[in-house]
Each structure stands twice: as C-alpha cells, then as structure tokens.
C-alpha positions as CSV (number, residue, x, y, z in Angstrom):
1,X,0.0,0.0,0.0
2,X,3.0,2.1,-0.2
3,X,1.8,4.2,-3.4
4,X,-1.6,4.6,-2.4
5,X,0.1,5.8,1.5
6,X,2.0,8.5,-0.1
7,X,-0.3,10.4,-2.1
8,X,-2.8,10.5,1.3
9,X,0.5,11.4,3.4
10,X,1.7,14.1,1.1
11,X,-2.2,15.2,0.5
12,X,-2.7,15.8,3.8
13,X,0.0,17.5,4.3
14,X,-0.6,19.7,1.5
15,X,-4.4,20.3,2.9
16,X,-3.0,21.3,6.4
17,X,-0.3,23.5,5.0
18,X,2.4,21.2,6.4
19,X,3.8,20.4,3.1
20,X,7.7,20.2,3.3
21,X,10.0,22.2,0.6
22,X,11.9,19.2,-0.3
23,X,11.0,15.3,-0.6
24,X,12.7,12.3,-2.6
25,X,10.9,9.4,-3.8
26,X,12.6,6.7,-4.3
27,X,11.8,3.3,-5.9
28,X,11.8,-0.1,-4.2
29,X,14.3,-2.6,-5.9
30,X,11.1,-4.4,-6.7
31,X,9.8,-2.0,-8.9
32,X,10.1,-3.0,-12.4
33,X,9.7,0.2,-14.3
34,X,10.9,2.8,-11.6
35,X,10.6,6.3,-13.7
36,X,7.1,5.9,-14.7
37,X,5.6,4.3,-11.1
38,X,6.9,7.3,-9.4
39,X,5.6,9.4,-12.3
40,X,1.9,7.9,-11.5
41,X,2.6,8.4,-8.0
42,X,3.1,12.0,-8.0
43,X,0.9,12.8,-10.7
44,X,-2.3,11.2,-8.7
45,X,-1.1,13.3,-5.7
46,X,-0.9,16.7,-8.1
47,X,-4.3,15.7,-9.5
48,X,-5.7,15.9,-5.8
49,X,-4.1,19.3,-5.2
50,X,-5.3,20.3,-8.6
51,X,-9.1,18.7,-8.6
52,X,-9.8,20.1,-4.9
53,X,-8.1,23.8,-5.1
54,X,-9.5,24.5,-8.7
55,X,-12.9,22.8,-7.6
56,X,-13.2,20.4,-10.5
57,X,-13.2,16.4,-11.4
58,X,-10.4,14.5,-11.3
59,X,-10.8,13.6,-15.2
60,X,-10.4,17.4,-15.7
61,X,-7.7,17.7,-13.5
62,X,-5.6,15.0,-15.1
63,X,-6.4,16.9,-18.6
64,X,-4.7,19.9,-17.0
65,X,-1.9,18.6,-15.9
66,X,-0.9,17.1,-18.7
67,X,-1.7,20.6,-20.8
68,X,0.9,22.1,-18.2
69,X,0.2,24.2,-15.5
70,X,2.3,27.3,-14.4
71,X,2.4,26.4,-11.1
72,X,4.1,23.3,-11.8
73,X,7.2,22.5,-13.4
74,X,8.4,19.2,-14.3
75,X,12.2,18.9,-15.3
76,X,13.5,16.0,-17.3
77,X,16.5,15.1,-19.3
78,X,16.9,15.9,-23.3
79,X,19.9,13.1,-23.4
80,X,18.5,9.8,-21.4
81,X,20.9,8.0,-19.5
82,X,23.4,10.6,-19.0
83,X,24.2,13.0,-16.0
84,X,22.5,16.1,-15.6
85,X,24.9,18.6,-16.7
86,X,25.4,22.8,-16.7
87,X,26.0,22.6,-20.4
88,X,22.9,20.6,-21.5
89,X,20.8,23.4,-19.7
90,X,18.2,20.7,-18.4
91,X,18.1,22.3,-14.8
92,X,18.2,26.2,-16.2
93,X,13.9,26.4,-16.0
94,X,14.2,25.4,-12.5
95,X,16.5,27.9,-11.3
96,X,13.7,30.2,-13.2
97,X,11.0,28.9,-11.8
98,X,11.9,29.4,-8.2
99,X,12.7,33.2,-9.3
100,X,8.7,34.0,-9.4
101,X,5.5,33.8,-7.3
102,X,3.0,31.7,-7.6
103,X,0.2,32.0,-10.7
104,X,-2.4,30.6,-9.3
105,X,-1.8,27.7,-7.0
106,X,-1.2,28.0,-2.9
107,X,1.6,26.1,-3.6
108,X,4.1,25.7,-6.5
109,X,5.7,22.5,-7.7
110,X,9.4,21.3,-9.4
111,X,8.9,17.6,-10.1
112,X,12.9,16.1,-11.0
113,X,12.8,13.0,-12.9
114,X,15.4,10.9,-12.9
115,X,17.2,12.5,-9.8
116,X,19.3,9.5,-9.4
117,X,21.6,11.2,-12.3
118,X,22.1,14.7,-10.8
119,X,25.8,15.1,-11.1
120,X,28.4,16.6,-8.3
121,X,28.0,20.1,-10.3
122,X,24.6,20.4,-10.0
123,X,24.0,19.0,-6.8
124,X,26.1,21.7,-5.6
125,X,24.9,24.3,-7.4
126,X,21.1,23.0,-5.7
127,X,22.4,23.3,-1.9
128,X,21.6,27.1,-1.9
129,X,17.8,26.4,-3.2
130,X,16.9,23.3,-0.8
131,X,18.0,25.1,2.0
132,X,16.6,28.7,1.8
133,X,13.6,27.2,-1.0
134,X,11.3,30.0,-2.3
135,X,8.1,30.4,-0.5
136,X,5.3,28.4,-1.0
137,X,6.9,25.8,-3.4
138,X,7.7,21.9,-3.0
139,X,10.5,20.2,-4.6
140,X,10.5,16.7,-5.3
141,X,12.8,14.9,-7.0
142,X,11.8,11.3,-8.8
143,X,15.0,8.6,-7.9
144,X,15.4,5.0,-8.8
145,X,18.0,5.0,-6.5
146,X,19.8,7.3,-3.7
147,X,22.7,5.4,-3.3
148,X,24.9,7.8,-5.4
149,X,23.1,11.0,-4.3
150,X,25.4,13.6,-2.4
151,X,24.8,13.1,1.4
152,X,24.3,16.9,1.6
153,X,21.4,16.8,-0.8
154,X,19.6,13.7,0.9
155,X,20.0,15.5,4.7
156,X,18.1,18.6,3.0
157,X,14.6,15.6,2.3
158,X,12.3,13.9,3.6
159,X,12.7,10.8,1.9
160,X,10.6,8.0,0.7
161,X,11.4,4.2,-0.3
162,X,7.8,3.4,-2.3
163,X,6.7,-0.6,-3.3
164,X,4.4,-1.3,-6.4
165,X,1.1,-2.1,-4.4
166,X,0.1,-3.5,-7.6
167,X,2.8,-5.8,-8.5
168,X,3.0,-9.3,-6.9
169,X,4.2,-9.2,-3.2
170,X,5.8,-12.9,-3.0
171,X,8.9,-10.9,-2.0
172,X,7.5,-9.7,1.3
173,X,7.6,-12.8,2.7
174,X,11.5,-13.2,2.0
175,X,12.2,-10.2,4.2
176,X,14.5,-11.8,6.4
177,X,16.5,-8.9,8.0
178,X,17.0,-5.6,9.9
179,X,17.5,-4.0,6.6
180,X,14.9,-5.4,4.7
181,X,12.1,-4.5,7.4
182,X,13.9,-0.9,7.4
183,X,12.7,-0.5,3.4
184,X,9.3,-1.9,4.3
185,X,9.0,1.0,6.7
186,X,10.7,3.4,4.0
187,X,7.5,2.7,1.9
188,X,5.1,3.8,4.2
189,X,3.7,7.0,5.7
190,X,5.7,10.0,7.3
191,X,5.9,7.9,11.1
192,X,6.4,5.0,9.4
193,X,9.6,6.5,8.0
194,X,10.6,8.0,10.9
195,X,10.5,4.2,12.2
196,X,12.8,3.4,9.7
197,X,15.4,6.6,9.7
198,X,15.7,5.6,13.5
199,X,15.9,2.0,12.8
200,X,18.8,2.7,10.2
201,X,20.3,5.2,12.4
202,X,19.8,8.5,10.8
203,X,18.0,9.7,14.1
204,X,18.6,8.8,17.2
205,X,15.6,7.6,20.0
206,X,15.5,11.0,21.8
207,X,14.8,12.4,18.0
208,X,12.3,10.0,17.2
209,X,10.4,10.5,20.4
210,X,10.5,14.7,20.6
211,X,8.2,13.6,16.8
212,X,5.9,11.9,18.8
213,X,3.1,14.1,20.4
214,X,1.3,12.0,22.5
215,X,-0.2,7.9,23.3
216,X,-2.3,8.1,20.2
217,X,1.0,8.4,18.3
218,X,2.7,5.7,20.1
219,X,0.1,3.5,19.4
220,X,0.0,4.3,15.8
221,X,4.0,3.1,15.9
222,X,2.9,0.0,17.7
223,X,0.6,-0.5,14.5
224,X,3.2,0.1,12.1
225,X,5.6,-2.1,13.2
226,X,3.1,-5.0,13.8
227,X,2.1,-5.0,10.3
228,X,5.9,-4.6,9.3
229,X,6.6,-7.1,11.0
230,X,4.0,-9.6,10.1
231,X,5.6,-8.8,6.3
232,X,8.9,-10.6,7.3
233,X,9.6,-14.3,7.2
234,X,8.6,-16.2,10.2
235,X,11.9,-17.5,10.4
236,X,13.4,-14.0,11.1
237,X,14.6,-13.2,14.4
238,X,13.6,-9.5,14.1
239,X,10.3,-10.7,13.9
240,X,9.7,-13.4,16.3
241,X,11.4,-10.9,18.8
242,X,10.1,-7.6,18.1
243,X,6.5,-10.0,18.1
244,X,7.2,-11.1,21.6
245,X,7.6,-7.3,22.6
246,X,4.2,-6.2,20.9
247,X,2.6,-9.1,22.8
248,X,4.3,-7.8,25.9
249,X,2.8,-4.1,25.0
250,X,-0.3,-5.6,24.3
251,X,-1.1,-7.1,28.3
252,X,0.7,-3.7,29.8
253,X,-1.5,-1.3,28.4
254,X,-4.2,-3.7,31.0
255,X,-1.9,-2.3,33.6
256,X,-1.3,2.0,32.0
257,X,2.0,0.9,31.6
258,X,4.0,3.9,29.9
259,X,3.4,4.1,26.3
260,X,6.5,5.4,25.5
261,X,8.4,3.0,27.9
262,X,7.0,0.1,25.9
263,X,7.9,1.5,22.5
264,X,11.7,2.2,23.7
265,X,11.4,-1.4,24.3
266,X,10.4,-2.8,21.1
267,X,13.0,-0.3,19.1
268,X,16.1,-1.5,21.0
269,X,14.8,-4.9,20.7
270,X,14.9,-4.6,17.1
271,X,18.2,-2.3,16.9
C-alpha cells in the first residue's frame, strides 16, 4: 500500500499547510519500471491538489496537468541515461522557476525526474535552493535510486522508499533482515519512515520520540511495526522478537503501563 500511503501522506499535508519544501521518492528494488511508477505516484497526488483547489473532477484535473500548468514544473532530461549537466541546460527552467510567485496555486511544484543522475556540479549548485527554498513551493525529486546522491542533498529531504502495491508481493515474505524491514517501513507514511530513519540510524531515540506528540501516536508506531513485521519471514529473528515485545505491549496497556516506555522497548529490541 506504499503508493496509495503517499499520495494521502503528502495530501494531507498539502491540505493542512504542512507540506515540506523538499521530498525524494525513491523506488523499491522491486519495482520494475521505476521512472514511470513514481511518475503515476506523484501525478495522482498533483491531480488531488489540482481537482480540490481549482474545484473540479479529477478527469479534468488529469487533462490539465498534462496541458501544463504554471504552477508546476516538471524537469526532465533531453539526453537519457546521461548525468545532468550545466551545459545541456536541463536544470536552467528550475533555477527560473523558483525566481517567481506563484500563478495561481497555494503552492508551486518542481517535479525532478530521474534524480538519481544529478551530477556533483549540480548538486552543488542545488544546496543554496533546498536550503533557503522560495516560499510556498515543493520540490521533489523522482529517484530510482539514492545510493549515489550527495549526502548533503539527501539531509536537505524527507525521503521515501515506495513498493508497487500492484505488483505481486511474494517478495515480502522473504524479508528476512533488519535492513529489509527498514525498506518496508521506508514505503510507508511519514511515522512510518521515521520508524525506519531511527531504525537505520539516521535519528537517534531522543529524535524520534520529541516527533511523537502524545499515546495516540505511540500507538499508531505499535501498528506500524506489527504489520511490518507480520511482512517478514517467520523464520526472522527480528520478527519473532520484536512479536514477543508487541505481545508484551499488548497485556501492559491492562496495567497504563507507559506508552513510550513500551515502544523504547520494542525499538532497541529490534536495533
């Protein structure tokens, strides 16, 4: 359900005015055709925005978007399979773009595809707009992969590992290991990635915990991690373990034991 997760997760957001200024979606090893399922993700989310703010039907909004719209730019490569460079001018309408105000829109979007070939230049030359972004606007950049991004462009997002809820899910039941139940999370919603970046290290528990406002949250964590781990293969020790914690959880919340207590537990359990 990863796909259908994110567009509610980043409509939401975009309905409460939380949106962030920078997110990177980035496609599951299982995906097949990486490029175009994040394409379809994002585009359903944009039709949302587009159907609800303009006050039309969905049908219309998808003709609109594919007319172009001036709030939203998408930025793709003349020469496929090659870096983004200076010289090919690829990236030159989104330095433009961010150089305006908004049309029409509350909020403006730069859709990148095929972030995974930004080069070293470019990145660089990015730094300046993901940190100080233009008002109102919300980058994201479409990846196959991270694993050769700059680290200094991946601290500046909120990122996102997304699964194919339509393709065949044999593979979930091969997850076997920490890192494999760390991409299931990566697929999911906001907390659910927050699970994972403290799972994988890239917050620590006092971080994790200052995001969580209150028992409803914790208990929404103790949800996400049940289903993650019911994914994994009931041979894996991360799951029979972190299992034995939930069932713990489940009998001390007879007793008001501490929520958060109970979900420090389960995390170093499973760290």
């Amino acid at each position: 359900m990863a796909k259908l997760n994110t567009i509610e997760s980043l409509f939401s957001q975009w309905k409460s005015g939380k949106l962030s200024h920078f997110y990177i979606l980035e496609a599951h090893s299982s995906v097949v055709d990486k490029q175009q399922f994040l394409k379809e993700t994002t585009n359903e989310f944009l039709i949302n925005v587009l159907s609800t703010e303009k006050n039309i039907a969905p049908e219309s909004a998808a003709h609109l978007l594919e007319q172009g719209h001036g709030d939203i730019l998408f930025i793709q490569k003349t020469d496929k399979g090659s870096e983004y460079t200076l010289k090919s001018g690829d990236f030159e309408p989104f330095f433009n773009f961010l150089a305006y105000r908004n049309l029409e829109l509350k909020q403006r979007f730069i859709i990148v595809e095929d972030a995974q070939l930004i080069g070293k230049t470019i990145s660089n030359k990015l730094l300046k707009s993901l940190e100080e972004p233009s008002p109102n606007t919300t980058i994201i950049f479409l990846a196959d992969s991270t694993s050769h991004m700059l680290p200094t462009i991946l601290s500046r997002a909120i990122r996102w590992n997304l699964r194919d809820q339509n393709a065949s899910h044999g593979d979930y039941k091969s997850l076997s290991t920490k890192a494999d139940l760390i991409n299931l999370l990566k697929g999911g919603n906001e907390l659910s990635v927050d699970l994972a970046n403290h799972l994988s290290g890239e917050i620590n528990l006092h971080e994790l915990l200052d995001r969580l406002g209150g028992k409803q949250e914790y208990e929404q964590c103790f949800k996400i991690l049940i289903a993650a781990l019911s994914e994994m293969n009931s041979n894996a020790q991360d799951k029979n373990e972190g299992l034995k914690q939930m069932a713990w959880w489940s009998r001390a919340r007879e007793f008001n034991n501490s929520p958060q207590e109970s979900l420090i537990s389960i995390l170093n359990t499973l760290s």
